[in-house]
DSSP file (Angstrom, degrees, kcal/mol; ACC not computed):
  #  RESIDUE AA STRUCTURE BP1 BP2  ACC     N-H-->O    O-->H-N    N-H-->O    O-->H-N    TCO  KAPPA ALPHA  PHI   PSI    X-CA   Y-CA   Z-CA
    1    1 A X     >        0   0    0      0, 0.0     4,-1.1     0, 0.0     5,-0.1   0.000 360.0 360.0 360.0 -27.9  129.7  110.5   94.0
    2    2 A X  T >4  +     0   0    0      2,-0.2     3,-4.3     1,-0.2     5,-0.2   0.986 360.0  46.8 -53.0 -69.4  133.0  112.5   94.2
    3    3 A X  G >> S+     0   0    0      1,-0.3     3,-4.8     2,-0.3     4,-1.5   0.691 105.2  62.0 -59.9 -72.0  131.8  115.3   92.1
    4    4 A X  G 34 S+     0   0    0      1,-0.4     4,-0.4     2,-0.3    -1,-0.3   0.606 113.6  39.6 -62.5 -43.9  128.4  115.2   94.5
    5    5 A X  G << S+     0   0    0     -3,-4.3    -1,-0.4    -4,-1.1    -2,-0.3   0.511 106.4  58.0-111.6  22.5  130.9  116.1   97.5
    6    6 A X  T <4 S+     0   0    0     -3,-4.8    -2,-0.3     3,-0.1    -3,-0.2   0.642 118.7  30.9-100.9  -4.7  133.0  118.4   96.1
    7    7 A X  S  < S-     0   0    0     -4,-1.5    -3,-0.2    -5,-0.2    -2,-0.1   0.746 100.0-116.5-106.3 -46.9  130.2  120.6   95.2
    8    8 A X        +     0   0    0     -5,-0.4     2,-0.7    -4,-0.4    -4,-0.1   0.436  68.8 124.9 125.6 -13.9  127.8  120.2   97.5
    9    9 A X        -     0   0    0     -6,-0.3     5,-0.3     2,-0.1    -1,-0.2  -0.762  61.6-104.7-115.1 118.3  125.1  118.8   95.3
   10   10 A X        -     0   0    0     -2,-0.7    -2,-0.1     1,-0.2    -3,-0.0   0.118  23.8-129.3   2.3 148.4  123.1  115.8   95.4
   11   11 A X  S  > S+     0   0    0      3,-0.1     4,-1.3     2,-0.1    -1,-0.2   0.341 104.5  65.2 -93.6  19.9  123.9  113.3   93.1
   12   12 A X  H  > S+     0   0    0      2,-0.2     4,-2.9     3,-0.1     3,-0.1   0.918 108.0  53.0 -72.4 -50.4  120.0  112.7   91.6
   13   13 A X  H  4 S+     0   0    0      1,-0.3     4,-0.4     2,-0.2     9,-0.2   0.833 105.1  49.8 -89.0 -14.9  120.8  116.4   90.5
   14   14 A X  H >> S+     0   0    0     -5,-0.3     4,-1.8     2,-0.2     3,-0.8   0.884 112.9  46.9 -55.4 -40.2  124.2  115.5   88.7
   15   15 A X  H 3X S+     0   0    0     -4,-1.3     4,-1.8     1,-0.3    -2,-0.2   0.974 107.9  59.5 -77.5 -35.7  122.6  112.8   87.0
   16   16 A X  H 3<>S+     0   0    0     -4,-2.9     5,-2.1     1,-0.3     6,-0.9   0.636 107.9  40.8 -16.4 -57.2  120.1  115.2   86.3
   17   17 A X  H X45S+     0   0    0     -3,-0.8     3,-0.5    -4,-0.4    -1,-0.3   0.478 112.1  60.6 -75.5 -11.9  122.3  117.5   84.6
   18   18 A X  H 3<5S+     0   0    0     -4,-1.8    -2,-0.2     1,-0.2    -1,-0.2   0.659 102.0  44.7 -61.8 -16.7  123.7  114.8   83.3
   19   19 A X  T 3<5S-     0   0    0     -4,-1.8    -1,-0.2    -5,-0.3    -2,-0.1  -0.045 111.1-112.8 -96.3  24.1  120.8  113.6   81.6
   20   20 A X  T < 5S+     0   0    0     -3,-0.5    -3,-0.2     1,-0.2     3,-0.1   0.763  89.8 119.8   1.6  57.7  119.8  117.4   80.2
   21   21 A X  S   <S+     0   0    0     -5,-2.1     2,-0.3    -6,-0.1    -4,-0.2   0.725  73.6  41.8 -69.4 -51.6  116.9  117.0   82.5
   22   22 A X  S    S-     0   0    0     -6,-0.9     2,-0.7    -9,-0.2    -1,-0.1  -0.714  86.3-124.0-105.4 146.3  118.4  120.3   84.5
   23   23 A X        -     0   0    0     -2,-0.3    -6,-0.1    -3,-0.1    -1,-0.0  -0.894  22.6-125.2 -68.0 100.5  119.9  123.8   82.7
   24   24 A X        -     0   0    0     -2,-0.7     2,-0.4    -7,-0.2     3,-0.0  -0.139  33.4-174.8 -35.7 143.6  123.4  124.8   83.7
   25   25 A X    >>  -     0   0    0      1,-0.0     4,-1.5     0, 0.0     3,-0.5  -0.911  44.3 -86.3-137.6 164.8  123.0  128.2   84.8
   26   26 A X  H 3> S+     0   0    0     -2,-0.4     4,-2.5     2,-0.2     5,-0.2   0.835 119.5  54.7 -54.2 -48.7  126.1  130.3   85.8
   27   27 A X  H 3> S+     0   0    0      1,-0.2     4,-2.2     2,-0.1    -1,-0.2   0.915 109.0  44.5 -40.7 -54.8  126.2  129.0   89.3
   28   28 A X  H <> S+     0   0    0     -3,-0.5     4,-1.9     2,-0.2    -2,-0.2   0.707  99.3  60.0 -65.4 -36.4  126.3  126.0   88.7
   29   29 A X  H  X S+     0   0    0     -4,-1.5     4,-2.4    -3,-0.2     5,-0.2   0.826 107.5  57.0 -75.1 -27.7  128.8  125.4   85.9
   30   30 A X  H  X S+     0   0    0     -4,-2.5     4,-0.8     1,-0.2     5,-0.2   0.990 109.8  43.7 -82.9 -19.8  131.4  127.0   88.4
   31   31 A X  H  X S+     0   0    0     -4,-2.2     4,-2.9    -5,-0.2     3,-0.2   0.867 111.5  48.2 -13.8 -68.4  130.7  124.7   90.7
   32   32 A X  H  X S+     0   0    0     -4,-1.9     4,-2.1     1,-0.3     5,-0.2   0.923 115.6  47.2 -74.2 -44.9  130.7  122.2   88.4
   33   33 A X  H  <>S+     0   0    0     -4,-2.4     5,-2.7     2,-0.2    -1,-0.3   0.426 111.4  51.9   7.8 -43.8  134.2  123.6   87.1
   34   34 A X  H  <5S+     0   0    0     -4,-0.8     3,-0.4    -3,-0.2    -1,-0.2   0.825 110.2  51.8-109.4 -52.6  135.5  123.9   90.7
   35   35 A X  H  <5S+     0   0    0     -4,-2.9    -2,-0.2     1,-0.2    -3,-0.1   0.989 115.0  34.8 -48.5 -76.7  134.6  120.3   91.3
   36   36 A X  T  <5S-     0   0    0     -4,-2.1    -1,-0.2     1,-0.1    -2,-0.2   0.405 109.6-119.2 -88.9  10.2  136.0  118.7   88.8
   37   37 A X  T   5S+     0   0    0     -3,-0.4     2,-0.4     1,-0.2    -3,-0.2   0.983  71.8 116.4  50.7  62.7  139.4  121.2   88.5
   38   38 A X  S   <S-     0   0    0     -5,-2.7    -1,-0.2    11,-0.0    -2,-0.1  -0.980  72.5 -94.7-141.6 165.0  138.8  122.4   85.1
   39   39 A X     >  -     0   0    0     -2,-0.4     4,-2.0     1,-0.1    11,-0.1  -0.267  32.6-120.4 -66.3 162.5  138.1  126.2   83.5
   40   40 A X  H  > S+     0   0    0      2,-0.2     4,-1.8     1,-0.1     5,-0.4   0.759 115.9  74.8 -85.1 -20.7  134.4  126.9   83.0
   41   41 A X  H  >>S+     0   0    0      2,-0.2     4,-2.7     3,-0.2     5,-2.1   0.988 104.0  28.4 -13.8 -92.1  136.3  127.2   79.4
   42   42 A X  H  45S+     0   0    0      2,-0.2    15,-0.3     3,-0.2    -2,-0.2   0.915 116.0  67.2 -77.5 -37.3  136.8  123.3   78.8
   43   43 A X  H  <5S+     0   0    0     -4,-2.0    -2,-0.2     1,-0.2    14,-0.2   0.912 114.3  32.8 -24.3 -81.7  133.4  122.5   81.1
   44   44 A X  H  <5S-     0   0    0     -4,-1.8    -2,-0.2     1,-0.1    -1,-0.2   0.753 111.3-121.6 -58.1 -38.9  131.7  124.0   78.5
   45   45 A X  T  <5 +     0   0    0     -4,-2.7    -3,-0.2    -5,-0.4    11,-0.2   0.713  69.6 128.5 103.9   9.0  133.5  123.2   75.7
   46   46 A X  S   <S+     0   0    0     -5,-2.1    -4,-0.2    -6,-0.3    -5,-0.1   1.000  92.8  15.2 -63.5 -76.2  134.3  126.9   74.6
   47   47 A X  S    S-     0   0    0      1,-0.2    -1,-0.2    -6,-0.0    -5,-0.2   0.024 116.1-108.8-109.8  22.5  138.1  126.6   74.2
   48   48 A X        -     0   0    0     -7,-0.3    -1,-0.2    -3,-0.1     8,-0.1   0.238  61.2 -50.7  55.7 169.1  138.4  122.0   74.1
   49   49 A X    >   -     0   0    0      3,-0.3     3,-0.9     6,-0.2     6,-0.1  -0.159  49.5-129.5 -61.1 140.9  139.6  120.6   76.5
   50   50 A X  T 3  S+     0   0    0      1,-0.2    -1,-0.1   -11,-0.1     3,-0.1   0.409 106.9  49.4-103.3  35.3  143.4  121.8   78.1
   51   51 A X  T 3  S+     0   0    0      1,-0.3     2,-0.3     0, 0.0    -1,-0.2  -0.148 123.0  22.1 -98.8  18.2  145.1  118.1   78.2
   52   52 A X    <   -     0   0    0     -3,-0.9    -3,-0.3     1,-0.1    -1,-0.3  -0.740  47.0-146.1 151.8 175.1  144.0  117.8   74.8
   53   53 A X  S    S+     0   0    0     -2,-0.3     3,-0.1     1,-0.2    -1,-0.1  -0.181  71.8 103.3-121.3  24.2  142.8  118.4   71.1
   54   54 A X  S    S-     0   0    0      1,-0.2    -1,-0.2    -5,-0.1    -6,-0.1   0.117  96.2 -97.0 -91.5  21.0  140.5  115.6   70.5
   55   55 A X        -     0   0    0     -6,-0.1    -6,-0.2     2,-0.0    -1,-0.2  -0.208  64.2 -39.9  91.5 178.0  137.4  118.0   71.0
   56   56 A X        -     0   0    0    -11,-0.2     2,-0.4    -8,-0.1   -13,-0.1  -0.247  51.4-131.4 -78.5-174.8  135.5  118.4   74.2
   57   57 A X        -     0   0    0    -15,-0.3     2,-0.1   -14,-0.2    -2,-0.0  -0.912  26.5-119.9-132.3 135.6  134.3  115.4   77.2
   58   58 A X     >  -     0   0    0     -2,-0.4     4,-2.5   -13,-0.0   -40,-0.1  -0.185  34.8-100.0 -52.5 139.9  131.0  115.3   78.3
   59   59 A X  H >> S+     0   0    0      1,-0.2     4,-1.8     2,-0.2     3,-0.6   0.913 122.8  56.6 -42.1 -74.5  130.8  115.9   82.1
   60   60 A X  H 3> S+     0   0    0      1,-0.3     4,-2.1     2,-0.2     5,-0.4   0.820 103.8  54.1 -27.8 -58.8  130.4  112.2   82.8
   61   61 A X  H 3> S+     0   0    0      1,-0.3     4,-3.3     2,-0.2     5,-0.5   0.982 105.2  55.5 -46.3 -58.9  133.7  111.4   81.0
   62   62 A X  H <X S+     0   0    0     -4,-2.5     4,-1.4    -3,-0.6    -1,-0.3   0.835 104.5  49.4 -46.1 -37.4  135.4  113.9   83.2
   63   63 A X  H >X S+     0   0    0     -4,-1.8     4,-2.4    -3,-0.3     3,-0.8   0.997 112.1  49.9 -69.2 -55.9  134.4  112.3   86.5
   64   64 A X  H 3< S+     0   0    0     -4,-2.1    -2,-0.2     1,-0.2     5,-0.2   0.867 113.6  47.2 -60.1 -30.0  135.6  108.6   85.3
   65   65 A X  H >X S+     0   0    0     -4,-3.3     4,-2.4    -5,-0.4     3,-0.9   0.942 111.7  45.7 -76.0 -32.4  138.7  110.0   84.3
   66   66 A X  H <X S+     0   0    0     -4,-1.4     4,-2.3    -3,-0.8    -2,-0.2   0.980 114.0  57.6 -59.0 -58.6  139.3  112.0   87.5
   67   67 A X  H 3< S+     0   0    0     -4,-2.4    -1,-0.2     1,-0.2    -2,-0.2   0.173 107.5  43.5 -56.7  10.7  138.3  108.8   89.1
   68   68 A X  H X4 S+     0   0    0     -3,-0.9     3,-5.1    -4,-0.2    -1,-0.2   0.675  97.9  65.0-113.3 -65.4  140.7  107.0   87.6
   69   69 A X  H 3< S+     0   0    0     -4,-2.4    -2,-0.2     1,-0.3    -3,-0.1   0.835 103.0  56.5   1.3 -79.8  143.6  109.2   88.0
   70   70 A X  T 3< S+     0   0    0     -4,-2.3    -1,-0.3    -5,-0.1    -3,-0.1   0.373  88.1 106.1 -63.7   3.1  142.9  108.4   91.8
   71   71 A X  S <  S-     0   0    0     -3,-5.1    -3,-0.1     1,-0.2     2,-0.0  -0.359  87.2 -93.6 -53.9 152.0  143.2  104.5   91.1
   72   72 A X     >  -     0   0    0      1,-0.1     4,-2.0     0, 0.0     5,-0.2  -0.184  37.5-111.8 -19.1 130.4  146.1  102.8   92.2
   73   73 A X  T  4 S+     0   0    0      1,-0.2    -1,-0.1     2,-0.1    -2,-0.0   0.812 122.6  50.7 -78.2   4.7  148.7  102.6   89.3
   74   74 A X  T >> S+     0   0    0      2,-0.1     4,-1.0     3,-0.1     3,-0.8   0.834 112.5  49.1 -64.2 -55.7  148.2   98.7   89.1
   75   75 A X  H 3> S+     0   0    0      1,-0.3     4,-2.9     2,-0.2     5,-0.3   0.902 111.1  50.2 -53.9 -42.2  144.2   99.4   88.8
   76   76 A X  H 3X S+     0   0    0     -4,-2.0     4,-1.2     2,-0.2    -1,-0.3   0.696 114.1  47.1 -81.0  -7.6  144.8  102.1   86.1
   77   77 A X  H <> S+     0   0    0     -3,-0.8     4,-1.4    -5,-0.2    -1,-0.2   0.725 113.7  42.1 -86.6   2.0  146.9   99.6   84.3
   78   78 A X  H  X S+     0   0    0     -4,-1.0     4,-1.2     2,-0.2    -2,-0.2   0.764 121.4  43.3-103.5 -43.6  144.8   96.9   84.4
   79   79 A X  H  X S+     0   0    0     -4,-2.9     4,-1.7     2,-0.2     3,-0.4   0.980 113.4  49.1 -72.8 -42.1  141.8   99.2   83.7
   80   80 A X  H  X S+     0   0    0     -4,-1.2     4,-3.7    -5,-0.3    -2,-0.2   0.914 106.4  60.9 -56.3 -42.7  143.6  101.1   81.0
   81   81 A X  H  X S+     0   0    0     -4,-1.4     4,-1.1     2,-0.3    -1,-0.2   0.715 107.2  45.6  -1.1 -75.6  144.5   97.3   79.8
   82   82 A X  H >X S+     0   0    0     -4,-1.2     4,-5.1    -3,-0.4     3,-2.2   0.994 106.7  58.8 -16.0 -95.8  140.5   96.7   79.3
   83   83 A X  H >X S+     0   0    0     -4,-1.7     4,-1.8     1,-0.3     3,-1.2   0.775 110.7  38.9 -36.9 -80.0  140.1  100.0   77.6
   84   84 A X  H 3X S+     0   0    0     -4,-3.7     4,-3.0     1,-0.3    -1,-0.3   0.795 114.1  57.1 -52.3 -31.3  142.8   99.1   74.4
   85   85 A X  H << S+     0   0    0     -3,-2.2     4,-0.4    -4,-1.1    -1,-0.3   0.939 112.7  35.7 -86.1 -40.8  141.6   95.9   74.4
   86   86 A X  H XX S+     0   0    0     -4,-5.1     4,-1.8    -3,-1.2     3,-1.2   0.956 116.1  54.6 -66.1 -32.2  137.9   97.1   73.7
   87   87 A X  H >X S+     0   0    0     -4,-1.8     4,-1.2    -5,-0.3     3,-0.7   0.998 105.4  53.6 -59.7 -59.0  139.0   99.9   71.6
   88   88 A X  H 3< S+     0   0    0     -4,-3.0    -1,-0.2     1,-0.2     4,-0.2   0.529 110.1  47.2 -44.0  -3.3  141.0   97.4   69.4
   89   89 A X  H X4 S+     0   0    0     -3,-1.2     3,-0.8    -4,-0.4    -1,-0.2   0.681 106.1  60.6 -99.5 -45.6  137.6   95.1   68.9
   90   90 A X  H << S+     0   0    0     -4,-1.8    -2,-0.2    -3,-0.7    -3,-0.1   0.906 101.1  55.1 -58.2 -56.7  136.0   98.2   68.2
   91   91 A X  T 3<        0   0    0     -4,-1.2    -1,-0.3     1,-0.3    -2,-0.2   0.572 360.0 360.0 -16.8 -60.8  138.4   98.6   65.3
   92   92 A X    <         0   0    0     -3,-0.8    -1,-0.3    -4,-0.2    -2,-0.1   0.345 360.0 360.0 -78.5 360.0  137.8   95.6   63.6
């Protein structure tokens, strides 16, 4: 929903492009870029990501993580909390 007012665009047509229903076209990735305060670089997945070397994130990832960021820091530990506990099940 953030993402949906920092650009300007519906969200049916984010999910859209999320769902490679729509083609990015050059307008649109800087947008999308602009939105979500990253290069059209790591959007795209040309140069990884610049807070890290694990490979690129999918648009979607990038919004929950922005959207986390803006938690409380009791809600991001308690979520982050969640997240190891599933990863460590994952493990097994």
């Amino acid at each position: 929903m953030q993402l949906a007012e920092k650009t300007g665009i519906l969200q049916t047509l984010i999910t859209d492009y999320e769902r490679d229903k729509l083609r990015l076209h050059a307008e649109m990735v800087i947008r999308f870029a602009q939105g979500l305060e990253v290069t059209t670089d790591e959007l795209l997945g040309v140069n990884g990501p610049k807070k890290s070397n694990e490979g690129t994130r999918s648009l979607r990832l990038l919004r929950r993580t922005k959207k986390i960021e803006e938690l409380p820091p009791g809600q991001q530990k308690a979520l982050l909390k969640t997240i190891d506990t599933f990863l460590k099940g994952a493990e097994r």
